[in-house]
N, CA, C and O atoms as a DFTB+ gen file, in Angstrom:
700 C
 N C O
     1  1      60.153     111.845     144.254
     2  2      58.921     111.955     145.001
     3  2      59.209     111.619     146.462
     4  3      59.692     110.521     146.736
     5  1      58.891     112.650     147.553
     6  2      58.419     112.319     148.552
     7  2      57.459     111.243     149.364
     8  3      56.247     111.300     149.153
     9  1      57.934     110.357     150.203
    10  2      56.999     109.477     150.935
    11  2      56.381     110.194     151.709
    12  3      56.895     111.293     151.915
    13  1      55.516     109.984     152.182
    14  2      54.525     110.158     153.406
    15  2      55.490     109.324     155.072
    16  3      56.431     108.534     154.996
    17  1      55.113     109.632     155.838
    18  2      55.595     109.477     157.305
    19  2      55.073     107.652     157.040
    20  3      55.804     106.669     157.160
    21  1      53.632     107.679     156.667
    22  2      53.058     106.114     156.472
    23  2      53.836     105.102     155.181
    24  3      54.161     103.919     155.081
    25  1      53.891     106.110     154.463
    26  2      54.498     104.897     153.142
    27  2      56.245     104.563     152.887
    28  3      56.894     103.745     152.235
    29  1      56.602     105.932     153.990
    30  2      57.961     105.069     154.584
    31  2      57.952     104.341     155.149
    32  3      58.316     103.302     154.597
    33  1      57.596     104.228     156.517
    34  2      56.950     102.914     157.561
    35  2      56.905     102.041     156.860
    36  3      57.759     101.229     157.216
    37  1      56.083     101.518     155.545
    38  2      55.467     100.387     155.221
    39  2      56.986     100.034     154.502
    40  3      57.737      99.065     154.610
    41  1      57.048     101.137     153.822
    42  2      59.002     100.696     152.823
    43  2      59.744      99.419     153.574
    44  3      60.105      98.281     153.276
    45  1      59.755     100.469     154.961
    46  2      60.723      99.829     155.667
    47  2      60.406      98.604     156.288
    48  3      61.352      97.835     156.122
    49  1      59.447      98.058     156.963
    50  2      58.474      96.832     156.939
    51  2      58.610      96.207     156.193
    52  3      58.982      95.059     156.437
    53  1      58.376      96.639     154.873
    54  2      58.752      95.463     154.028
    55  2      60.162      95.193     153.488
    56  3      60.250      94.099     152.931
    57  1      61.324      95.947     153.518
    58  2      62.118      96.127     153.559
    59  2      62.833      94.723     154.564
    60  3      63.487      93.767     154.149
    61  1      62.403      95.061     156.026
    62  2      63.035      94.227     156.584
    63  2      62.101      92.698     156.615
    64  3      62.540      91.752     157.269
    65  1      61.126      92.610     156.041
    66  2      60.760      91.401     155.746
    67  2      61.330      90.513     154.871
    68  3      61.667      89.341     155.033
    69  1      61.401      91.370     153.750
    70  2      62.592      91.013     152.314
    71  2      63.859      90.280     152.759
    72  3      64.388      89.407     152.072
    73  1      64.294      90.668     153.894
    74  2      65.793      89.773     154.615
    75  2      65.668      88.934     155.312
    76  3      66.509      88.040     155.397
    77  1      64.742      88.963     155.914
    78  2      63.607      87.899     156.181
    79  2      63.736      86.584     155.640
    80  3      64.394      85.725     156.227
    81  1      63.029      86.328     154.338
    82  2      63.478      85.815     153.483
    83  2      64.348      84.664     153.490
    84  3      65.324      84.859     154.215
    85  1      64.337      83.855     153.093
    86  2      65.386      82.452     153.079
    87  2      65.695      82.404     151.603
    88  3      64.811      82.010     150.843
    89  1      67.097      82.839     151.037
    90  2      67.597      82.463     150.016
    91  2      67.580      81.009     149.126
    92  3      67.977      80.816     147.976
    93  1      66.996      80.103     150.057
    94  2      67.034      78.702     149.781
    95  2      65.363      78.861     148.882
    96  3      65.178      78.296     147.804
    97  1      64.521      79.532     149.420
    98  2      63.107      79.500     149.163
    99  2      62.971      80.182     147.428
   100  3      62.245      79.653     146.586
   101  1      63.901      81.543     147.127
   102  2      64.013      81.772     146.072
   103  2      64.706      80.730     145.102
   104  3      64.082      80.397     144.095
   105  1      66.164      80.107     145.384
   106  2      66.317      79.101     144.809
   107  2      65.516      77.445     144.138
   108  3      65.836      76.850     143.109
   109  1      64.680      77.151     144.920
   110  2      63.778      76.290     145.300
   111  2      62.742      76.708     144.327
   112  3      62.271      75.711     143.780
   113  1      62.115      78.015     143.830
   114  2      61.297      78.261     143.257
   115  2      61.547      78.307     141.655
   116  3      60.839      77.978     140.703
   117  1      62.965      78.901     141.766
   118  2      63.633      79.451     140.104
   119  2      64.061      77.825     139.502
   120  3      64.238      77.726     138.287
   121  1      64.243      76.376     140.517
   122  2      64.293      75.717     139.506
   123  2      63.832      74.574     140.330
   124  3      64.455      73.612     140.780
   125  1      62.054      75.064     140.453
   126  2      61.126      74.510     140.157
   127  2      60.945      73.521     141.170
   128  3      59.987      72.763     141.017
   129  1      61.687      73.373     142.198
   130  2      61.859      72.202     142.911
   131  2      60.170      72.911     144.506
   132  3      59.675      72.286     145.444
   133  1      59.992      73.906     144.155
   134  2      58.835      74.012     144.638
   135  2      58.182      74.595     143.793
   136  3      58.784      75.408     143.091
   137  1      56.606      74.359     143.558
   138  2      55.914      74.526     142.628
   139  2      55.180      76.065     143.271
   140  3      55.133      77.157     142.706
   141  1      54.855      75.825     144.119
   142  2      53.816      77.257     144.649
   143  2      54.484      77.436     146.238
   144  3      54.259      76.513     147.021
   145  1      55.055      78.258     146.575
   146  2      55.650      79.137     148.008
   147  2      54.251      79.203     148.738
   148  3      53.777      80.269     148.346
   149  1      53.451      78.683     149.498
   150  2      52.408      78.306     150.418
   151  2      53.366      79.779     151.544
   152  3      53.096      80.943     151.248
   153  1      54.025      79.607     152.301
   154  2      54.774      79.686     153.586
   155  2      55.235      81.379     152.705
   156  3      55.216      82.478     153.260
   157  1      55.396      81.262     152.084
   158  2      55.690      83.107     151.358
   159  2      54.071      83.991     151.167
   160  3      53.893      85.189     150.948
   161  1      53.366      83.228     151.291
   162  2      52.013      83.775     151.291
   163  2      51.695      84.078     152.954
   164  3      50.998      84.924     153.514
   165  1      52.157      83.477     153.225
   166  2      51.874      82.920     154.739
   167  2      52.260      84.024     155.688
   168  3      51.720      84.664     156.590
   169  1      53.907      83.942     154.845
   170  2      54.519      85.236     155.865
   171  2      54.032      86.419     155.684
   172  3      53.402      86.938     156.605
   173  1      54.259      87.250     154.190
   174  2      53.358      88.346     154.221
   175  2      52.027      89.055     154.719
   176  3      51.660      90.229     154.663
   177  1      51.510      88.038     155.167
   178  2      50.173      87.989     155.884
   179  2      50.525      88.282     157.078
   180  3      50.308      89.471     157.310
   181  1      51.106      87.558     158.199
   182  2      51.440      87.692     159.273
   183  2      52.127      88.889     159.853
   184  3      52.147      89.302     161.012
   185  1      52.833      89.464     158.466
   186  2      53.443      90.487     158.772
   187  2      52.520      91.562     158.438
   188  3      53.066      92.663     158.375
   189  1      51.623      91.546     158.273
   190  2      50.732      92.545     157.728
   191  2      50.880      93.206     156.163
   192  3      50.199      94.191     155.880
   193  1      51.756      92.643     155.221
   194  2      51.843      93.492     154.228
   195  2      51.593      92.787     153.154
   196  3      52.383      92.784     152.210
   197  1      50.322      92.008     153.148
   198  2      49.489      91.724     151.830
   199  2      48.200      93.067     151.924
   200  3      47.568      93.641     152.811
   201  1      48.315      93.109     150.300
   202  2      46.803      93.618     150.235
   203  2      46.644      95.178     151.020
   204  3      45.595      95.682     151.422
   205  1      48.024      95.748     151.092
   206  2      48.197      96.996     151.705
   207  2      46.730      98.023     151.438
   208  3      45.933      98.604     152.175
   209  1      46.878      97.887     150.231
   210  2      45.683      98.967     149.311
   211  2      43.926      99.031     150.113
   212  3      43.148      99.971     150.271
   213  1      43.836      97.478     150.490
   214  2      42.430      97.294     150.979
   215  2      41.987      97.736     152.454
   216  3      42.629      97.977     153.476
   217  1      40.791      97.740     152.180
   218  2      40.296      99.007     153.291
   219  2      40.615      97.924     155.020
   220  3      40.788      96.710     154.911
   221  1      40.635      98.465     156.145
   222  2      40.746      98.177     157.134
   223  2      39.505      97.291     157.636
   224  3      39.546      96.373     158.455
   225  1      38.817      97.600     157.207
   226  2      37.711      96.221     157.474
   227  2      38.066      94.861     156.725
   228  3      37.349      93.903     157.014
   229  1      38.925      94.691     155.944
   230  2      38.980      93.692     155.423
   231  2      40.448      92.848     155.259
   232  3      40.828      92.010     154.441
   233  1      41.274      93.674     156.796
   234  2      42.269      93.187     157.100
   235  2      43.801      94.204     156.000
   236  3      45.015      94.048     156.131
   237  1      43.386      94.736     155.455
   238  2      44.015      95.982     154.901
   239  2      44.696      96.676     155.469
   240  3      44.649      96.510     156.688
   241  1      45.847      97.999     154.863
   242  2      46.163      99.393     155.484
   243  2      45.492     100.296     155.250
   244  3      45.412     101.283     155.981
   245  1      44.719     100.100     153.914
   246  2      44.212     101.684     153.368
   247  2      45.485     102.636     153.143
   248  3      45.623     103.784     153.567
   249  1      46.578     101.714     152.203
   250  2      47.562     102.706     151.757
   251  2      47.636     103.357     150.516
   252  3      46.850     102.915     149.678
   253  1      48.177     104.052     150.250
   254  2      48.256     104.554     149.068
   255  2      48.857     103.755     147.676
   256  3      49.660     102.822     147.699
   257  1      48.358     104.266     146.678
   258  2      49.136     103.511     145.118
   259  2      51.354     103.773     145.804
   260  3      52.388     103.111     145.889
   261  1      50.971     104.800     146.006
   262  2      52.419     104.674     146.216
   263  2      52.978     104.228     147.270
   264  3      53.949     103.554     146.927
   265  1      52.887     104.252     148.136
   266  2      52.733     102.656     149.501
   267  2      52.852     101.639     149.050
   268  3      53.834     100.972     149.376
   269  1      52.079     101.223     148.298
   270  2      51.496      99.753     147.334
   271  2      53.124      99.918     146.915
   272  3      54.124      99.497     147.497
   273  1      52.994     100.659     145.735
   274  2      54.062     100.372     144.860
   275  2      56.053     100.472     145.536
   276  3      57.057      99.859     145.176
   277  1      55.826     101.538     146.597
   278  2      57.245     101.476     147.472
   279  2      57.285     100.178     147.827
   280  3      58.408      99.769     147.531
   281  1      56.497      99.129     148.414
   282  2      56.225      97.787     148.849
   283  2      56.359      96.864     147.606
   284  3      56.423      95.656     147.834
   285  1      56.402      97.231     146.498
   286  2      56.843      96.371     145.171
   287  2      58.188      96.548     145.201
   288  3      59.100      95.741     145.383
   289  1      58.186      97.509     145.031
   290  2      60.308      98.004     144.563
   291  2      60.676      97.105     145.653
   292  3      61.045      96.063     145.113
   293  1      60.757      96.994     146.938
   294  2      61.483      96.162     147.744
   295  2      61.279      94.830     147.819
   296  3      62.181      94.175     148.341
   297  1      59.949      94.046     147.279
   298  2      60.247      93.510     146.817
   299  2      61.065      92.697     145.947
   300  3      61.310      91.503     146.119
   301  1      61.471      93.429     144.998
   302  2      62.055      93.376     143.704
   303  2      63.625      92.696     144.143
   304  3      64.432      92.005     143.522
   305  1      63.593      93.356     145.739
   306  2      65.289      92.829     145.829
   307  2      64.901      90.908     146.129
   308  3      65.663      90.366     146.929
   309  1      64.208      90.353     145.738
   310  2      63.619      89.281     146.219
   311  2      63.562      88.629     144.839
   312  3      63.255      87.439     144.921
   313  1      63.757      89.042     143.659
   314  2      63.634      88.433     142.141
   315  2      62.222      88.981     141.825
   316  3      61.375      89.552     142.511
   317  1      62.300      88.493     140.189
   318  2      61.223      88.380     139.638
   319  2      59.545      87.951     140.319
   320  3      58.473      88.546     140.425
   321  1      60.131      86.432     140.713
   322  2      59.047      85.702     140.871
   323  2      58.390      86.321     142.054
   324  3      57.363      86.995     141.989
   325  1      59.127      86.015     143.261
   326  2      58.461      86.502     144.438
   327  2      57.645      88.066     144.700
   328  3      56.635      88.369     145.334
   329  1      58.624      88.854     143.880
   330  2      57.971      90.318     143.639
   331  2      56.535      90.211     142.887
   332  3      55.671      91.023     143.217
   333  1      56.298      89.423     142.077
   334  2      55.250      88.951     140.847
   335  2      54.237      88.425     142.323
   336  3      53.296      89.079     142.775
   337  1      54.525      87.664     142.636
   338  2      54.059      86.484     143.242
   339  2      53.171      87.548     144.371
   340  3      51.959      87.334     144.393
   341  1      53.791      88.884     145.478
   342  2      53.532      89.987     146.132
   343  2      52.374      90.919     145.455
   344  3      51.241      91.180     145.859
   345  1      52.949      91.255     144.484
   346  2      51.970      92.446     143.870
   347  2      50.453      91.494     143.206
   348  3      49.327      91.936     142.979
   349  1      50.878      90.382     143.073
   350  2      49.442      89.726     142.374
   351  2      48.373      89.795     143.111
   352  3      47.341      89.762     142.441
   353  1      48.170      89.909     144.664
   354  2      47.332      89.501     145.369
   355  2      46.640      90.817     145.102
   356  3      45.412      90.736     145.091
   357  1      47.243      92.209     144.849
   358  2      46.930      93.340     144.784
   359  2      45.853      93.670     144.076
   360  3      44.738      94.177     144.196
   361  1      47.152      92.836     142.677
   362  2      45.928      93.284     141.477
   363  2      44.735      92.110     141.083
   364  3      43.903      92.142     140.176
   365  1      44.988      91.045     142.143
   366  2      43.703      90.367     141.199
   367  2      42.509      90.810     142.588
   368  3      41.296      90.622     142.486
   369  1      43.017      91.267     143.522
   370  2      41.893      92.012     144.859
   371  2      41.071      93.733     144.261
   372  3      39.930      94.155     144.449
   373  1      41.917      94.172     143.733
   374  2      41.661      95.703     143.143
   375  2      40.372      95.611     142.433
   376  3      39.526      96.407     142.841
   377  1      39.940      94.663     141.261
   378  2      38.421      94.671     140.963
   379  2      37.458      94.596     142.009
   380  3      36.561      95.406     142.246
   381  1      37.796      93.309     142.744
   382  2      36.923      92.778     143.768
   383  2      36.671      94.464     144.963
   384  3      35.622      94.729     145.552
   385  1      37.736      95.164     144.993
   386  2      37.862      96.070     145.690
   387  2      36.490      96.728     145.523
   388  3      35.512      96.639     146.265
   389  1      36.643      97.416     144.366
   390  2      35.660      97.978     143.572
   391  2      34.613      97.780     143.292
   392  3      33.561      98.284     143.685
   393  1      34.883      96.812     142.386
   394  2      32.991      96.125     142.221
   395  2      32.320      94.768     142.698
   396  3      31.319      94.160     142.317
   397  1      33.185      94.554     143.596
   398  2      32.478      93.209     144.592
   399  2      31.632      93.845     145.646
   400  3      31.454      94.942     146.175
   401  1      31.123      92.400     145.698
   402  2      29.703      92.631     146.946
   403  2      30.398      92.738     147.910
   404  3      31.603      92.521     148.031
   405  1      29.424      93.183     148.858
   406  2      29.987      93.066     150.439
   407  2      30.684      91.518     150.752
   408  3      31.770      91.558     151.330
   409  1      30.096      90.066     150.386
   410  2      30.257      88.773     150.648
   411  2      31.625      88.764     149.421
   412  3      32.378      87.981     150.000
   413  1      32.062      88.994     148.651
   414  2      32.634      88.771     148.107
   415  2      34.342      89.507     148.396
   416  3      35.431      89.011     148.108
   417  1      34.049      90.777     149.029
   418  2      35.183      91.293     149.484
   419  2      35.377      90.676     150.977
   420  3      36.531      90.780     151.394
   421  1      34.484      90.074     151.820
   422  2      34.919      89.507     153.595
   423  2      35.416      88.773     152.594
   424  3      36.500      89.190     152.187
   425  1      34.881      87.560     151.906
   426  2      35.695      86.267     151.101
   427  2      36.636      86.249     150.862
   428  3      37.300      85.535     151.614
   429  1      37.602      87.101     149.473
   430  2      38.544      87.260     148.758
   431  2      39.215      88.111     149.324
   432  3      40.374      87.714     149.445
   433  1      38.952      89.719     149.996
   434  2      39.954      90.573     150.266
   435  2      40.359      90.406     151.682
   436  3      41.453      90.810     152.076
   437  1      39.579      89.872     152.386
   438  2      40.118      89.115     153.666
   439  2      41.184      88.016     153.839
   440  3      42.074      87.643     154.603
   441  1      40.498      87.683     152.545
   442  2      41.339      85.862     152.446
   443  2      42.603      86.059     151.754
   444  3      43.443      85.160     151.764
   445  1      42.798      87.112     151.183
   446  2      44.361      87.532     150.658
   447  2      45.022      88.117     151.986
   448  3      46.145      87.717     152.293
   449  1      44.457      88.914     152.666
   450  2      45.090      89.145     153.529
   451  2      45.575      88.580     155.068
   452  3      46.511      89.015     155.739
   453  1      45.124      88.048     155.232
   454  2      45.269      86.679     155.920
   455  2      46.088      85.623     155.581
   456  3      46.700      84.822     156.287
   457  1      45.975      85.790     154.008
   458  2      47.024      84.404     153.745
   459  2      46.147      83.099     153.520
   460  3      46.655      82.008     153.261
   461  1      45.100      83.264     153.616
   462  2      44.547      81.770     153.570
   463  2      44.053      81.547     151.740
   464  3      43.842      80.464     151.195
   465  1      43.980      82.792     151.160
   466  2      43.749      82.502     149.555
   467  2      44.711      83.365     148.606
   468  3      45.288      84.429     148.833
   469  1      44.692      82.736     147.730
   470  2      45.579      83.189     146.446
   471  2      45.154      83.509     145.430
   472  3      44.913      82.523     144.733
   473  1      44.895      84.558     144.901
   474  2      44.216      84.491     143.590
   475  2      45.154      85.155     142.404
   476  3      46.037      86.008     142.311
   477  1      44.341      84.138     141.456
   478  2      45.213      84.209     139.925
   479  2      44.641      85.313     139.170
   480  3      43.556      85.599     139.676
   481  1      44.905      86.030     138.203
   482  2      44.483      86.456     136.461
   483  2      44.104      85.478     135.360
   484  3      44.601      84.509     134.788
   485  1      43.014      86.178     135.339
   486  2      43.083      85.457     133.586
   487  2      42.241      85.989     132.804
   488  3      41.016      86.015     132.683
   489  1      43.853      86.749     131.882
   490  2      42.925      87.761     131.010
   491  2      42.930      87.192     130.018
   492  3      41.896      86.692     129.575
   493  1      44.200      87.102     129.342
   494  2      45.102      87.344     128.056
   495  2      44.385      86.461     127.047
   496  3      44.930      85.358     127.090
   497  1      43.502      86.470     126.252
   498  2      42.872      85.353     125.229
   499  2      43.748      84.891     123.987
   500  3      44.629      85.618     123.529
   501  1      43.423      83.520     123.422
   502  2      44.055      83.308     122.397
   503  2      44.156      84.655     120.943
   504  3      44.808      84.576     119.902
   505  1      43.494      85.478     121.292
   506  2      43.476      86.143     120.176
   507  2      44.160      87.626     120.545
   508  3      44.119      88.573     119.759
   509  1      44.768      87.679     121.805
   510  2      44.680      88.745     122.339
   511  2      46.222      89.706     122.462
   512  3      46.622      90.673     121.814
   513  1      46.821      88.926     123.599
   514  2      48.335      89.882     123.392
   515  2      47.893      90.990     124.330
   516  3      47.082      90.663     125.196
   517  1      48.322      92.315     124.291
   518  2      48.624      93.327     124.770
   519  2      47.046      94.200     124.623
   520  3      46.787      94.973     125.546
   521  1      46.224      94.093     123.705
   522  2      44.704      94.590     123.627
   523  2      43.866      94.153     124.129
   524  3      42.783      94.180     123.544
   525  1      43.967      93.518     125.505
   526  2      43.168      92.561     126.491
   527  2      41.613      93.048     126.117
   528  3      40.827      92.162     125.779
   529  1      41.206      94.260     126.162
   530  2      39.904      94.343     125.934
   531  2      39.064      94.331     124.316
   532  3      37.976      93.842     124.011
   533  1      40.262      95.221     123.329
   534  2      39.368      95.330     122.284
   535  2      39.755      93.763     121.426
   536  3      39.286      93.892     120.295
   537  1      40.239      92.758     121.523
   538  2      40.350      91.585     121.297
   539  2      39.349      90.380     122.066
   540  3      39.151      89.231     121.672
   541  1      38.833      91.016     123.219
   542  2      38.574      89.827     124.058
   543  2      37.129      88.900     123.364
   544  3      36.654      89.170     122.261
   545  1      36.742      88.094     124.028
   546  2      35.848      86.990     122.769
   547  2      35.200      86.677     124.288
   548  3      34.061      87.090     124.505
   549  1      35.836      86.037     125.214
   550  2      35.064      85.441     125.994
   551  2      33.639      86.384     126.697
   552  3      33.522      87.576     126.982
   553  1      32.948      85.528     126.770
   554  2      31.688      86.127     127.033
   555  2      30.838      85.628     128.662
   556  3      30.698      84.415     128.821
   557  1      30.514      86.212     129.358
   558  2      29.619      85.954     130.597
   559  2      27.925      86.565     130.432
   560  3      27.452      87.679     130.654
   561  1      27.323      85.321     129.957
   562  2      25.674      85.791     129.983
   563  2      25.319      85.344     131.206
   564  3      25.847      84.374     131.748
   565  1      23.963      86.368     131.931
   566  2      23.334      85.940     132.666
   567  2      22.190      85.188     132.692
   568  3      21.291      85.329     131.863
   569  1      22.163      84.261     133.745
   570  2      21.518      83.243     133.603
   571  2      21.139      82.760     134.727
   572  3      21.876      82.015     135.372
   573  1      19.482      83.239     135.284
   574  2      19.003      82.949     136.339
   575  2      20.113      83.670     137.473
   576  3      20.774      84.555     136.930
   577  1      20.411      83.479     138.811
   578  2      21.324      83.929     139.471
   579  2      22.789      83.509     139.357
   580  3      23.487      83.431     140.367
   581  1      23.280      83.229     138.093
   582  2      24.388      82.934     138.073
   583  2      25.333      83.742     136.336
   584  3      24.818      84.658     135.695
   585  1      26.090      83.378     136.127
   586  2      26.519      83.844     134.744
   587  2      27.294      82.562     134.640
   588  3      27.997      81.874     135.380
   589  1      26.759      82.534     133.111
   590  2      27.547      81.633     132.646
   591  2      28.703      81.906     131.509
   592  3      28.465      82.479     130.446
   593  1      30.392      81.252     132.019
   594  2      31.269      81.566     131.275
   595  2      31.183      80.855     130.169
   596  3      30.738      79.709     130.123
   597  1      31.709      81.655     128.992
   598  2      32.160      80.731     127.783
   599  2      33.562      81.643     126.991
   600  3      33.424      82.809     126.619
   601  1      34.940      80.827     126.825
   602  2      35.373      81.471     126.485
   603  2      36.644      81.276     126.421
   604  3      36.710      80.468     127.348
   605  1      37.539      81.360     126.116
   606  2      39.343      80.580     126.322
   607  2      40.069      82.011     127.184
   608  3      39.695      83.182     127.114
   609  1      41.179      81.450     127.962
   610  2      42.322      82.428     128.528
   611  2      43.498      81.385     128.481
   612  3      43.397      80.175     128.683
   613  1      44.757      82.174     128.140
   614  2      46.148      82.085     128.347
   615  2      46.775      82.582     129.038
   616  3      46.206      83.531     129.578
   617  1      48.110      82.367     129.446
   618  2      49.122      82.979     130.555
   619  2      48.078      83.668     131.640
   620  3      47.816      84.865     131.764
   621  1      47.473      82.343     132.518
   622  2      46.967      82.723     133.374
   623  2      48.120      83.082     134.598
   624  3      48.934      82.190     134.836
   625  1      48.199      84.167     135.263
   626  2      49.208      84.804     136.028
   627  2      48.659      84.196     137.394
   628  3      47.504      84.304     137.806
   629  1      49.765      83.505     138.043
   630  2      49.527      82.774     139.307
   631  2      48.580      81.861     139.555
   632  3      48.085      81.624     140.657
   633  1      48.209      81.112     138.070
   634  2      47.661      79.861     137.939
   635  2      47.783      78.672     139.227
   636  3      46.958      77.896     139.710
   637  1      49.165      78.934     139.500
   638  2      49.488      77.245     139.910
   639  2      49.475      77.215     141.823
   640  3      50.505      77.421     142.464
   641  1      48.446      76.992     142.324
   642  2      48.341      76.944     143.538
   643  2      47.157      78.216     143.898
   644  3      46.802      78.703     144.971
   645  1      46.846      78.423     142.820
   646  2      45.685      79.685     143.283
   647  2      44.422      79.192     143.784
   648  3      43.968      78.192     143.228
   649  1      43.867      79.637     144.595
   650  2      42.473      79.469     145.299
   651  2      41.410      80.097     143.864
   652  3      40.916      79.253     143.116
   653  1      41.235      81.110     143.692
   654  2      40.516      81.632     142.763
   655  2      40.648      82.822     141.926
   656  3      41.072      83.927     142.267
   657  1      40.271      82.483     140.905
   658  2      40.653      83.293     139.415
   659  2      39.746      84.273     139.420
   660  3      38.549      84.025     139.567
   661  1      40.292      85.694     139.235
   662  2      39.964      86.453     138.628
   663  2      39.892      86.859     136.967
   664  3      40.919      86.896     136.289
   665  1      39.080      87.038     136.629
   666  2      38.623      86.670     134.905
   667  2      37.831      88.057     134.374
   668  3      37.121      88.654     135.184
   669  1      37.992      88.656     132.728
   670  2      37.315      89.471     133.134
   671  2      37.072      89.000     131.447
   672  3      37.862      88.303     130.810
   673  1      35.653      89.627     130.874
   674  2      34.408      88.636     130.198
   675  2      33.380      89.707     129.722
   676  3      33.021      90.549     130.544
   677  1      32.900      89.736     128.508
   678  2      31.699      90.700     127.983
   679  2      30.744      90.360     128.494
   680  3      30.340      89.199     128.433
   681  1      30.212      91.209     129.062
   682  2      28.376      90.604     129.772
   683  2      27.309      91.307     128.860
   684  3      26.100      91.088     128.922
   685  1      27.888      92.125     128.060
   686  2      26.546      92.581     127.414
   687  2      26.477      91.837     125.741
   688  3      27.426      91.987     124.971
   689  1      25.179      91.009     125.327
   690  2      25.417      89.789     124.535
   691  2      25.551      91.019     123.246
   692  3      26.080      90.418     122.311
   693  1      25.329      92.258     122.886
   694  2      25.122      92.782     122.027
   695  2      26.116      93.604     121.628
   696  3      25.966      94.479     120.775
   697  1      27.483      93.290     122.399
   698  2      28.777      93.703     122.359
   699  2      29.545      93.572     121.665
   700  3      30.655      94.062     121.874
């Protein structure tokens, strides 16, 4: 597949951010001697390449899935974690993308891109595994202006230093 003139640009951006990089910071992470990379959130931001996908009002590129994803692969020369650690902001922003309020995308899809928030997953239920939806149990009723959760999650993805969880929950009680 062909890049675009734009989703090479971004390759390469992130590309040379990736060298960037302090080998000490990946070490530091793989055994544990830092718990959450603050300053790896930090940089991607500054450099402009969090949250590529989100629209330009909200500190975004408005790039493409494949932009997004050329910006993973180079990652990747960075390990597991940090590549994980890159693409998460993506996917726990991509709902909010979609079906958040106006206040909820300045909040979260700003605040990923900027660097000032982190947000986690949490799908995977005790009963669940790989069928995230036709397994799921936890439930969100509404209640006055709020919903109330009830419900267990496991292998919450980027749990540890996250600002706020993305969660996803049956709202209809007759489900």
């Amino acid at each position: 597949m062909l890049l675009s003139d734009e989703e090479r640009k971004i390759k390469y951006e992130v590309r040379k951010v990736v060298k960037e990089i302090p080998h000490e910071l990946i070490r530091d992470i793989e055994s544990e001697r830092i718990a959450f990379p603050r300053e790896f959130i930090r940089t991607i931001a500054e450099k402009r390449i969090a949250g590529l996908r989100f629209p330009a009002s909200y500190g975004g590129r408005e790039s493409t899935w494949v932009g997004e994803m050329s910006a993973v692969e180079e990652m990747g020369y960075l390990g597991f974690t940090l590549s994980c650690m890159y693409s998460l902001g993506s996917i726990v922003g991509e709902p909010i993308n979609k079906f958040g309020t106006r206040e909820q995308k300045e909040k979260y899809l700003r605040g990923i891109t900027s660097g000032e928030r982190y947000g986690a997953e949490a799908i995977t239920e005790p009963t669940g595994g790989s069928d995230l939806f036709g397994m799921m149990r936890t439930r969100a009723l509404h209640s006055g202006n709020k919903f109330l959760l009830n419900g267990q999650k496991r292998f919450v993805v980027g749990g540890k230093g996250a600002d706020f969880f993305v969660t996803y929950a049956i709202t209809d009680p007759d489900a």
